[in-house]
C-alpha positions, 0 to 999 in steps of 0.5 A: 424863518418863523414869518416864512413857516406862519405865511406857509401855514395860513395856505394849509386848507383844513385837513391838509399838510404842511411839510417843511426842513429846519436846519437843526441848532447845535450849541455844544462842540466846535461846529456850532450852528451860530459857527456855520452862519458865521462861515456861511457870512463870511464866504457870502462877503468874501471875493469870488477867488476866496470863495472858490479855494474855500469851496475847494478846501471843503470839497477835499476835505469832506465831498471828495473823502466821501466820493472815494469811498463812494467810487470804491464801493461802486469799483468793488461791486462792479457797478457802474459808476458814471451811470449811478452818478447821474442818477443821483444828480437827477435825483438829487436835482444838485450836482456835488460842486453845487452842494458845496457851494450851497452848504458853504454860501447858504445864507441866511442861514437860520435854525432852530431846535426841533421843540422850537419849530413844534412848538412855534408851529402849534402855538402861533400856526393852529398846527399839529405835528404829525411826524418829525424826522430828526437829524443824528444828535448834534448834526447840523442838518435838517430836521424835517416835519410834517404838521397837520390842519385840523379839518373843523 
């Protein structure tokens, strides 16, 4: 990760930017970031038969929850809810069974906390943050940053 944001950074001209999304490290509770690699390894060497009742058990547990809620508040408004599903697949430029499976099998999976990547950035890269959007507390999401070249 870091040899990947140092080679992205030595293509920033002076004054330009570079914008990249981190996963975000979570030590504390049950879902720990070190927890998702070892999901994300472990789906990764499973058979194909094991990865698609892994990707179904996620997607009921989580993405269909979410739908429902979703297709209820479309049925509710009386808004269409095929059409707005793909506007957001077009949008998004992932179908929902695709995230899954990219949240699932994502790997190599690596993170780091958003006073990591800051400070790695703007010791080893000649970067400047300029902004940082991060994930709620605990979220293993991503944090998203943009960093400045300064213009010499």
């Amino acid at each position: 990760m870091y040899s990947a944001i140092r080679n992205s950074a030595e293509l920033v001209a002076p004054g330009g930017r570079l914008a990249i999304a981190i996963y975000n490290n979570v030590s504390d509770g049950w879902l720990t970031s070190a927890r998702w690699w070892q999901i994300k390894r472990a789906y990764n060497r499973a058979p194909l038969q094991l990865q698609a009742v892994a990707g179904l058990t996620y997607a009921f547990s989580t993405e269909l929850t979410d739908s429902l809620y979703w297709l209820l508040a479309k049925i509710r408004r009386r808004e269409d809810a095929v059409i707005d599903a793909r506007a957001q697949r077009r949008a998004r430029g992932m179908a929902r069974w695709t995230n899954v499976v990219d949240w699932l099998g994502g790997y190599p999976y690596e993170f780091a906390t958003v006073e990591e990547i800051v400070g790695f950035c703007e010791s080893s890269c000649d970067l400047t943050c300029n902004r940082v959007i991060p994930v709620p507390a605990g979220g293993t999401g991503n944090n998203e940053f943009v960093f400045m070249r300064a213009t010499h």
